[in-house]
Backbone as CSV, one residue per row, in Angstrom:
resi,resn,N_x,N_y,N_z,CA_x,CA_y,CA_z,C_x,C_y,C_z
1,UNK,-25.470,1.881,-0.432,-24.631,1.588,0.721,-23.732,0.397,0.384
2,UNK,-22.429,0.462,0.564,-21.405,-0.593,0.758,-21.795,-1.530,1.507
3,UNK,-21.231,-2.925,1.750,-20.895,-3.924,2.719,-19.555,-4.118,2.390
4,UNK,-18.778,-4.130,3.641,-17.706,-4.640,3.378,-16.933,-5.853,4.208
5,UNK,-16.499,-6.292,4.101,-15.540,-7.380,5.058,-13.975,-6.957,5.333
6,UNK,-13.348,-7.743,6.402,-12.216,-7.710,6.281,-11.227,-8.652,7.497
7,UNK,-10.370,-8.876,7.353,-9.607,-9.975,7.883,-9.201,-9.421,9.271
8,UNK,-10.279,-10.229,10.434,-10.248,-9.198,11.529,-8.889,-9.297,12.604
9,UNK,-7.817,-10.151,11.932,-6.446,-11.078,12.357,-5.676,-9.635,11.866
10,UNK,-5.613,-8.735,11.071,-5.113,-7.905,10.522,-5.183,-6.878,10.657
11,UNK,-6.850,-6.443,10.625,-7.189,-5.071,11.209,-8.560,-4.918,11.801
12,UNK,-8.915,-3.856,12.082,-10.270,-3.842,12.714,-10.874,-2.561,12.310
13,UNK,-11.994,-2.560,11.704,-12.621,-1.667,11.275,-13.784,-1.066,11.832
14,UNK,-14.017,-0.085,12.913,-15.628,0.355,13.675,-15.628,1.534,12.812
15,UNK,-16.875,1.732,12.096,-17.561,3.296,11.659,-18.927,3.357,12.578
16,UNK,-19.073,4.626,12.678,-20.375,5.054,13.018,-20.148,6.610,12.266
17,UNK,-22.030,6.893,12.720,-22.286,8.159,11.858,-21.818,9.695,13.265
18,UNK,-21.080,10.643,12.140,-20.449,11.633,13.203,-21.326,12.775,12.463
19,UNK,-22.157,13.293,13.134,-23.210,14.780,12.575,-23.709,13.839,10.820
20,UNK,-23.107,14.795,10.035,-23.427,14.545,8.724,-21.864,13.427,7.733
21,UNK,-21.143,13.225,9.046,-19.874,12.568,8.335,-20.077,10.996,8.914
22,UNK,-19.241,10.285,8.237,-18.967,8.859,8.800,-17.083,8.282,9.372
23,UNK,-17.476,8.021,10.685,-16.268,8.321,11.385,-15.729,7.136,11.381
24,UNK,-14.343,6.636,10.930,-13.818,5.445,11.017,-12.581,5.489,12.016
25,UNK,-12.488,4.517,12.667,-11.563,4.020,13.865,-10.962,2.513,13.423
26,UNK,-10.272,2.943,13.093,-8.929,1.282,12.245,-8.076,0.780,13.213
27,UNK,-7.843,-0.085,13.199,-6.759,-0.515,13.958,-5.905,-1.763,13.458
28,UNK,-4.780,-1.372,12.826,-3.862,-1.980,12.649,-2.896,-2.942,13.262
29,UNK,-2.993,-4.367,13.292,-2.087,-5.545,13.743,-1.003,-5.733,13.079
30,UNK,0.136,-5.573,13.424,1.356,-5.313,13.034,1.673,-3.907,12.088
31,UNK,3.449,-4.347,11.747,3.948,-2.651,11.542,4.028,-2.819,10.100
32,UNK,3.136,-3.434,8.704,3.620,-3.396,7.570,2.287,-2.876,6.804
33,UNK,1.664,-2.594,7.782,-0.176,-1.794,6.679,-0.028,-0.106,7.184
34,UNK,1.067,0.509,8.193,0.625,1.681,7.930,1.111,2.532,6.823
35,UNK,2.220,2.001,6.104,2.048,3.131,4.962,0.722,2.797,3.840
36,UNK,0.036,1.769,3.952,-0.925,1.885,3.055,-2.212,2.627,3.726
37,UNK,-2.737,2.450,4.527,-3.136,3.939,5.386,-2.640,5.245,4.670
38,UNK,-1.539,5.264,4.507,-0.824,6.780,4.747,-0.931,7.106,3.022
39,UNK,-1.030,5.643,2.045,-1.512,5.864,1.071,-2.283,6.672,0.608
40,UNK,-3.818,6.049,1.261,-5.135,6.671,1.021,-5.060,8.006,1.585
41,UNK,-4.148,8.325,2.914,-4.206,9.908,3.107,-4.139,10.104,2.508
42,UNK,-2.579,10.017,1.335,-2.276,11.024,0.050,-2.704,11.109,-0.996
43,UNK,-3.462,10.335,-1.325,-4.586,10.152,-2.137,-5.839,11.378,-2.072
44,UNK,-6.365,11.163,-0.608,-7.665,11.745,-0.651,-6.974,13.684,-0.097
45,UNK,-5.807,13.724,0.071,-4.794,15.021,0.208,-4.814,15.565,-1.127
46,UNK,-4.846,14.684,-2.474,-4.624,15.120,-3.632,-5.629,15.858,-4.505
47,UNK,-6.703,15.354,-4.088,-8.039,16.019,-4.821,-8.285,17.342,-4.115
48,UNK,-9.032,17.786,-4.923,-9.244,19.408,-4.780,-10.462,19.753,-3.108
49,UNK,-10.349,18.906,-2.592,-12.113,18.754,-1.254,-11.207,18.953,-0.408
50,UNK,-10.696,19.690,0.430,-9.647,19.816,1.403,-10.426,18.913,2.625
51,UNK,-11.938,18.551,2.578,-12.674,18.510,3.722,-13.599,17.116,3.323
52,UNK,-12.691,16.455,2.305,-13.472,14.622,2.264,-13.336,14.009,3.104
53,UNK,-11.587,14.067,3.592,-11.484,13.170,4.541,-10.301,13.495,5.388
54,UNK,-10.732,13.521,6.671,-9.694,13.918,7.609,-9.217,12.756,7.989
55,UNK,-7.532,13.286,8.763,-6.950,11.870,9.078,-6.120,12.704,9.795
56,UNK,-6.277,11.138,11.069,-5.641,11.068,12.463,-4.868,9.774,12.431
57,UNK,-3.291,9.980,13.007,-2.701,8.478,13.625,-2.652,8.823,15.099
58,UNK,-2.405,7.637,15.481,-2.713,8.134,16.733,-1.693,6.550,17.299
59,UNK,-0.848,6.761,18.576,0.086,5.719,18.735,-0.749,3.910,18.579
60,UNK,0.255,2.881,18.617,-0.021,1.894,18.142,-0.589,1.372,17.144
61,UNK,-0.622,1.849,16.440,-1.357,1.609,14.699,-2.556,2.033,14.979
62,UNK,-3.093,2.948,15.595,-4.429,3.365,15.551,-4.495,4.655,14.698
63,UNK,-5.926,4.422,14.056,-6.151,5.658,12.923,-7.788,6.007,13.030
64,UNK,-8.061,7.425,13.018,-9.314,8.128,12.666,-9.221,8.648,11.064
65,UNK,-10.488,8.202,10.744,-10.788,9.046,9.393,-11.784,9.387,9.693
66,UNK,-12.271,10.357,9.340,-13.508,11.424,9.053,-13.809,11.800,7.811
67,UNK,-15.077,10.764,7.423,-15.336,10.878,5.838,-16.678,11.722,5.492
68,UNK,-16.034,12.263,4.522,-18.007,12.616,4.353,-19.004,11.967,3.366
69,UNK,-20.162,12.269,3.900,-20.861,11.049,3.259,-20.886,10.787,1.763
70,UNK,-20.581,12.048,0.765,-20.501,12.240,-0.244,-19.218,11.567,-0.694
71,UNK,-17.983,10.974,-0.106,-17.107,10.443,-0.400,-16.783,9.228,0.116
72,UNK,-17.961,8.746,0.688,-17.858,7.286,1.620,-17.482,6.272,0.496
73,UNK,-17.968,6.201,-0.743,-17.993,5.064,-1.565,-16.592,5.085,-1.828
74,UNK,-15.989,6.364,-2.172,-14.363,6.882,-2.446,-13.445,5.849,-1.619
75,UNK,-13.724,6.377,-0.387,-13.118,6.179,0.907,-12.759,4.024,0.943
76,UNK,-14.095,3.127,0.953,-14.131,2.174,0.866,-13.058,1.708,-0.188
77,UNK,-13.559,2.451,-1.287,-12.901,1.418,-2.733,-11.335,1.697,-2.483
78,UNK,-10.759,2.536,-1.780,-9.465,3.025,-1.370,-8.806,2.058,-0.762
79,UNK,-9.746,1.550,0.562,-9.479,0.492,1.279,-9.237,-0.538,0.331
80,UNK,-10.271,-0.838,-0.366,-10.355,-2.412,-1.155,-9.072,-1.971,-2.211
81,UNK,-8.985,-1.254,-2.736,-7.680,-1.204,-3.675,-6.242,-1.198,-2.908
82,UNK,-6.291,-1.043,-2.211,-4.675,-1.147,-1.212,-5.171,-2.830,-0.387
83,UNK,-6.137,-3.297,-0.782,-6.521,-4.878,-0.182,-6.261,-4.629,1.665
84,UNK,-7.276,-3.912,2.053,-6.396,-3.683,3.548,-8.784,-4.401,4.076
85,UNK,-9.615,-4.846,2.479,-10.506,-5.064,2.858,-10.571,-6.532,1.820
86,UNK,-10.949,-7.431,2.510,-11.598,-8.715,1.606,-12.552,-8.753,0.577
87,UNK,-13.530,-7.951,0.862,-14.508,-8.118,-0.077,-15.006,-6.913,0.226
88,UNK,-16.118,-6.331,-0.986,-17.003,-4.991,-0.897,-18.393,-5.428,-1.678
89,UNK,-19.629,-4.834,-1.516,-20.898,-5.345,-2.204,-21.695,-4.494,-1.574
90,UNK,-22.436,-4.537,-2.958,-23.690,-3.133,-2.872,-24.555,-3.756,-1.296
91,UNK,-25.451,-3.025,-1.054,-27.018,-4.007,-0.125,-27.209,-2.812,-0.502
């Protein structure tokens, strides 16, 4: 399992568990992080899993992802490589 952090002045990060997936709800403070969002869509659009990770915008910088658990670690390091997370660490 990940830990992660992140700069809560910037964005806001809630997951919980959805059936067998892990559901993320982002929320973006100001207008210069959603194309990196829109990054990791095209990213996780590019691999061959049509069904790793779904993605929702939704008005005011709000975003759903729907990850599956098999691609959660994916999903994180995505975040931390576009720096939209401070820090990441095993527990």
């Amino acid at each position: 399992m990940l830990a992660y952090t992140f700069n809560s002045q910037v964005i806001d990060i809630q997951e919980k568990a959805n059936g067998q997936d892990i559901e993320f709800h982002i929320q973006l403070y100001g207008d210069t992080l959603d194309d990196k969002l829109k990054e990791i869509q095209y990213h996780f659009e590019q691999n061959r899993v049509l069904t790793d990770v779904l993605f929702y915008a939704f008005p005011n910088h709000k975003y759903q992802f729907i990850v599956r658990q098999d691609f959660y670690n994916d999903f994180i390091l995505a975040l931390m490589k576009l720096r939209l997370l401070q820090s990441v660490e095993w527990k």
